[in-house]
N, C-alpha and C positions, 0 to 999 in steps of 0.2 A: 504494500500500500504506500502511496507515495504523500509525501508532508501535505501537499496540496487537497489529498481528497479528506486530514484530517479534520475534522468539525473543533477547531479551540477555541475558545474563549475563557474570562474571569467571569466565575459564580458569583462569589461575593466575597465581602469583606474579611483578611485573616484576622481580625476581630470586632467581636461585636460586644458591649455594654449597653445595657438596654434597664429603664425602670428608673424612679425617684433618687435621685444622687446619683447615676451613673457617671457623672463628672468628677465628684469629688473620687469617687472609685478608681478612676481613668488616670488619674494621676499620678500614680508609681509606675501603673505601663507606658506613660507617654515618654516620662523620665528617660526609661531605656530605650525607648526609640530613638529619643532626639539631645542635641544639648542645644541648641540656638534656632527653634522653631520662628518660622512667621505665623502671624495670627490675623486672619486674614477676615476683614468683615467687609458693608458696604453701608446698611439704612442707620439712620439716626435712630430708630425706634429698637435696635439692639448694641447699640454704643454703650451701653451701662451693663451690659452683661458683658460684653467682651473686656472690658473694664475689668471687671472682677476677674474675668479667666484669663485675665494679660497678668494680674497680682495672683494667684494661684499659680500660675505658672512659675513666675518668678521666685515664689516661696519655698518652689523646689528645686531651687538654685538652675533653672532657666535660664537665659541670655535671651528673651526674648524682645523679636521686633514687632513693630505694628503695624498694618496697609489698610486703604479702605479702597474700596472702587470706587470710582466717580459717576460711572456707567454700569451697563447690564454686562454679562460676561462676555467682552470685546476684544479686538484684533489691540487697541489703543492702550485698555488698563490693564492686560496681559503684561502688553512689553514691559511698562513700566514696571508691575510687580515685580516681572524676574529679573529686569535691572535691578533693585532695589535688593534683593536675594541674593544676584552674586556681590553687588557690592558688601554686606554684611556677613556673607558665607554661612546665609543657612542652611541648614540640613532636613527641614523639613516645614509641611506648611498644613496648618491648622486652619481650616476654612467653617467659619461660624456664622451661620444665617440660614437664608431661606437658598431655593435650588437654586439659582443663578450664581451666589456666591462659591456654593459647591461647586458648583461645573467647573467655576475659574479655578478653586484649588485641586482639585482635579488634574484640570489640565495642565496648568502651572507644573507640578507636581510629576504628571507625566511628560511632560517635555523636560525638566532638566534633571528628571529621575530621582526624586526626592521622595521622602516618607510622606504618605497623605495621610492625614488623619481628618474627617466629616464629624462637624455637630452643629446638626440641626435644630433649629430655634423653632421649626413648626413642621408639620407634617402635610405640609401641600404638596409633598412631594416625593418620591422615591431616590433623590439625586443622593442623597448622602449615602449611596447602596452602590450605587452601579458603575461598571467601565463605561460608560457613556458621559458625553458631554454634549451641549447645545450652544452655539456661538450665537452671536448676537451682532447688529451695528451699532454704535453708540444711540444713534438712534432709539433703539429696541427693536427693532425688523429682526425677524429667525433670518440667519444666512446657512448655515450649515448644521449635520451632529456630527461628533467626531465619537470614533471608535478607541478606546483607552488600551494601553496594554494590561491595566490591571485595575481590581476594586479598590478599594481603600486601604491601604494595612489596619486603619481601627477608625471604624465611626462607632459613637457615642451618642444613645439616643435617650438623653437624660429627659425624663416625665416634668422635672420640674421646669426648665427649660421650655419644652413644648407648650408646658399650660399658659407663658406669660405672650403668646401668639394670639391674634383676635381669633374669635370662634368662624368667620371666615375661610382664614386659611383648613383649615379641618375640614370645610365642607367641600372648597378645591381639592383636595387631596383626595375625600373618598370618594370624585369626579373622574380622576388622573387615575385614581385605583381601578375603579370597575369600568372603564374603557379598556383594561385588559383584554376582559372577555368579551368584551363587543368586538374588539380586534384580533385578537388571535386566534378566535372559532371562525371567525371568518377567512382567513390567510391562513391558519395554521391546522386547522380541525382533522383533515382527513390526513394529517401528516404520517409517514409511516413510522417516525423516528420516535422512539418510548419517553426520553425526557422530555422531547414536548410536547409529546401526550400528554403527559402528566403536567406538564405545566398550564395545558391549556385547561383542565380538570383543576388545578389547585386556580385557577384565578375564577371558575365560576364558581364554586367553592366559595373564593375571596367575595364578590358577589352578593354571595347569598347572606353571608355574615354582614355586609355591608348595606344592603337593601334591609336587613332584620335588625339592627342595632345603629345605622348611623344618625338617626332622628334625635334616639334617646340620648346619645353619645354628643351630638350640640346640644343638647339641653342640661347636659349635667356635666361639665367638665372636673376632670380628675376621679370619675366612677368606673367602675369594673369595665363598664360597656365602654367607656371614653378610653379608654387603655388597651380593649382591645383594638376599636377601632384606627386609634392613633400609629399602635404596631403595624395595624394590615396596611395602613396607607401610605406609612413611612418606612416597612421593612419588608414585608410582604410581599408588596406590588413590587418592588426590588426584586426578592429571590427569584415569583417568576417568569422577568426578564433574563436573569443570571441565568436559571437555568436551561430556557430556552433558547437562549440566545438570538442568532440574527434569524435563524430558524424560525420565532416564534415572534412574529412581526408586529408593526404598529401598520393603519392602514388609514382610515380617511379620517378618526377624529384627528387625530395627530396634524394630518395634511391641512385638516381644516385649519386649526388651531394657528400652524406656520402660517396660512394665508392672511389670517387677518390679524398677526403682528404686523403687518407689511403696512397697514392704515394707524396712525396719531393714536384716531379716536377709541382704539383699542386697549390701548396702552395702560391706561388703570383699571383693567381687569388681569385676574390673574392667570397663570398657566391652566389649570384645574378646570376653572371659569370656560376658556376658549375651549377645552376638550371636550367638557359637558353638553355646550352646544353642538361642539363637533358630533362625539354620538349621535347624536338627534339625526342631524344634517345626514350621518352614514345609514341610518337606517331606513331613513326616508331615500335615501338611493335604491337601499337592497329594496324595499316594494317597490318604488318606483319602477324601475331597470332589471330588478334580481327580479318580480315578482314573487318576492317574499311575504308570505301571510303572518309568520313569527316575526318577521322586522315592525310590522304592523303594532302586532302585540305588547312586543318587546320596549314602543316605542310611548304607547298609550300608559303599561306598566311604572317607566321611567316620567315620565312627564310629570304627576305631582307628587312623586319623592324628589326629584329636583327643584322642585316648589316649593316643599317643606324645608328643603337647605339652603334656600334663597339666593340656588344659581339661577344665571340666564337661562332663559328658554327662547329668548327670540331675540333676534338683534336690537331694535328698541334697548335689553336690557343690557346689552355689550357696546351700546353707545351710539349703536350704527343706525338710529332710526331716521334722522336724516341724510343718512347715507346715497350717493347719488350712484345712478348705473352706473359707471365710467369706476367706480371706487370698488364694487362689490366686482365688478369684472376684473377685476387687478387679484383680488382677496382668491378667485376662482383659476386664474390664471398659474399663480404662485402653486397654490395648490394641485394644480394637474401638468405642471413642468416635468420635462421626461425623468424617469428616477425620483419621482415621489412614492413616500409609502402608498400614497392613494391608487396607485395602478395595482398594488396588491390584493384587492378586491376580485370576485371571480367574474366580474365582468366588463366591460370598456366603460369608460367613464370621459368626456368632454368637457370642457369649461361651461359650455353651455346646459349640460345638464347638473353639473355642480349647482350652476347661480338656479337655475331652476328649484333644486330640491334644499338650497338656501333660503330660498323665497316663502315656498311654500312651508317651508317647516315653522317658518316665524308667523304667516298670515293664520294659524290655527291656535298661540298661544298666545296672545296680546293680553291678555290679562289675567292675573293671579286668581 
């Protein structure tokens, strides 16, 4: 068998800390990972915790440096980080925030072969998990993902941490989560390859626990159900990517989501946010196009549990309700550019039937 036909990839992280204090726990293993870490943040709204994990760090006789981003994870505050890294000679880089900040330690990290360490301040996301990264223009336009050589060597997914995140991000997250198995039963179902059987099986799995508990889990933060939830949508939805790999695809909410970073007025909604309509958007293709009676079902099913988390369901709510043809043809454009996940669907898809099942999916939910 020759190296080319072997399927590799990074599962996940060679460690994981997970639960209430997990930071303060993380602390003797960072020790021997690193001795002059960057710590790597971007919003003002978690400047007081990096704060503290900049003095923790230090208290354990650390050399620690400090970076923020200026922008979303870009070509621009890249360079600058790793400038800033080889001038101090770190050896490792602690990226503390939401997924965009990860991506950039991540990547950072993977380009000059440095210890990565993830800790996530909310769970909108799975980035603190995975070889993947999402580039961005300073702007905030999606321009590329980039495939990592490896996970994390240790994310940290401290409960106490997560809890001081708006209830929000939590409801993106379990958006970003259950678009698993909207996508990967779709690209990946009839695969013959057993782990991503199984991965496609652990995310409807994931699914179910999240359709069954994510209501209760916004409404009572830091309860049994908010813990589990929190896990599946910040570590779960990781694994399975990890274990699926590029095998086990993302397909049109994904593509959607890329497209309409591409417009302003998108901009203050979040990653999770754009995915959740994506769903919609991809289901409404499969009836549309697939003549799918289950996408039908599936989409009626989702519609007011994403009401109850007070994501979008219609452009109106992602900003775009004065949005003009010429802008949503752009958003649809982006999205079905050759080499998008969105061709991974099992059947052709157009820009003109994207703005189509765009349209239509928004003129049926206009109000809560």
């Amino acid at each position: 068998m020759s190296l080319d036909s072997i399927n590799s990839h990074s599962i996940a992280p060679v460690h994981l800390l997970r639960g209430p204090g997990a930071w303060q726990q993380a602390l003797p293993l960072i020790n021997g990972l690193c001795g002059r870490p960057l710590l790597l943040g971007r919003s003002a709204s978690t400047r007081l915790i990096r704060k503290q994990l900049s003095e923790d760090l230090t208290n354990q006789n650390l050399a620690v440096e400090n970076a923020e981003l200026r922008f979303d994870c870009c070509d621009s505050d890249l360079a600058l980080v790793e400038e800033q890294i080889k001038l101090s000679n770190c050896d490792a880089v602690i990226a503390c925030g939401g997924g965009k900040v990860l991506d950039a330690g991540k990547l950072i990290a993977n380009h000059l072969d440095l210890v990565c360490i993830t800790v996530p301040t909310s769970a909108a996301t799975c980035a603190g998990w995975t070889a993947l990264a999402n580039i961005y223009s300073a702007a905030g336009a999606f321009q590329a993902d980039v495939s990592l050589k490896r996970c994390p060597d240790l994310l940290i997914f401290d409960h106490q941490l997560i809890l001081t995140a708006p209830p929000r991000t939590l409801a993106s997250g379990i958006a970003d989560a259950m678009a698993k198995w909207y996508e990967a039963s779709v690209s990946s179902g009839q695969s013959s390859d057993g782990l991503v059987q199984q991965a496609v099986q652990q995310a409807r799995v994931l699914r179910d626990q999240l359709l069954l508990e994510g209501v209760e889990a916004l409404q009572d933060p830091g309860s049994a159900p908010w813990c589990r939830v929190a896990e599946a949508s910040g570590l779960t939805a990781g694994l399975i990517g990890g274990l699926g790999g590029a095998r086990c695809r993302t397909v049109a909410a994904h593509a959607i989501h890329n497209g309409l970073t591409q417009l302003a007025e998108c901009h203050g909604s979040m990653h999770g946010e754009k995915v959740a309509f994506g769903v919609l958007v991809q289901l409404r293709l499969e009836e549309q196009i697939g003549g799918s009676g289950l996408a039908a079902q599936a989409r009626r099913q989702l519609l007011p549990f994403f009401k109850k988390l007070g994501l979008p369901v219609n452009l109106q709510e992602l900003g775009l309700g004065k949005a003009s043809l010429e802008q949503l043809q752009q958003v649809c454009k982006f999205a079905c550019k050759p080499g998008s996940d969105l061709h991974h669907l099992p059947f052709p898809v157009g820009a003109d039937d994207l703005l189509a099942a765009l349209v239509s999916s928004s003129q049926g939910c206009l109000t809560r």
